[in-house]
C-alpha angles and dihedrals in degrees: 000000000000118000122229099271090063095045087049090052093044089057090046095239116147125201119231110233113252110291115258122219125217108260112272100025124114131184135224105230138026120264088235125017120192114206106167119315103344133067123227120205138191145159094044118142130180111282132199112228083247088060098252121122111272116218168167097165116208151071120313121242080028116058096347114071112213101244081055094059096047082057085050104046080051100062085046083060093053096048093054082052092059097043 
């Protein structure tokens, strides 16, 4: 039975690498926090697989088609996969 990281590959998802923070900054909470039996998650943006933000920047339904935003929220998916 293939892992993750072959089903991954076999959808030809790929993974960013961890976000980096500029030296010095800290921040307040923790990228996944595990109470129980859920995960909460927060301070994920969309990433391209190289690391950089990934756009477009904007409202959706404005600037952002929709089928924009759904490539978006999945890269989204695939940062908090990463965390």
């Amino acid at each position: 039975m293939p892992g993750a990281d072959e089903k991954l590959a076999g959808l030809g998802i790929v993974l960013p690498p961890p976000l980096k923070l500029p030296p010095g900054m800290v921040l307040p909470f923790p990228w996944v926090n595990i109470r129980g039996d859920r995960a909460y998650i927060s301070g994920h943006g969309p990433q391209e697989p190289g690391g950089s933000l990934a756009g477009p920047f904007g409202a959706v339904g404005e600037s952002v088609s929709l089928d924009e935003a759904r490539a978006s929220a999945r890269k989204v998916g695939c940062r908090c996969s990463a965390a």
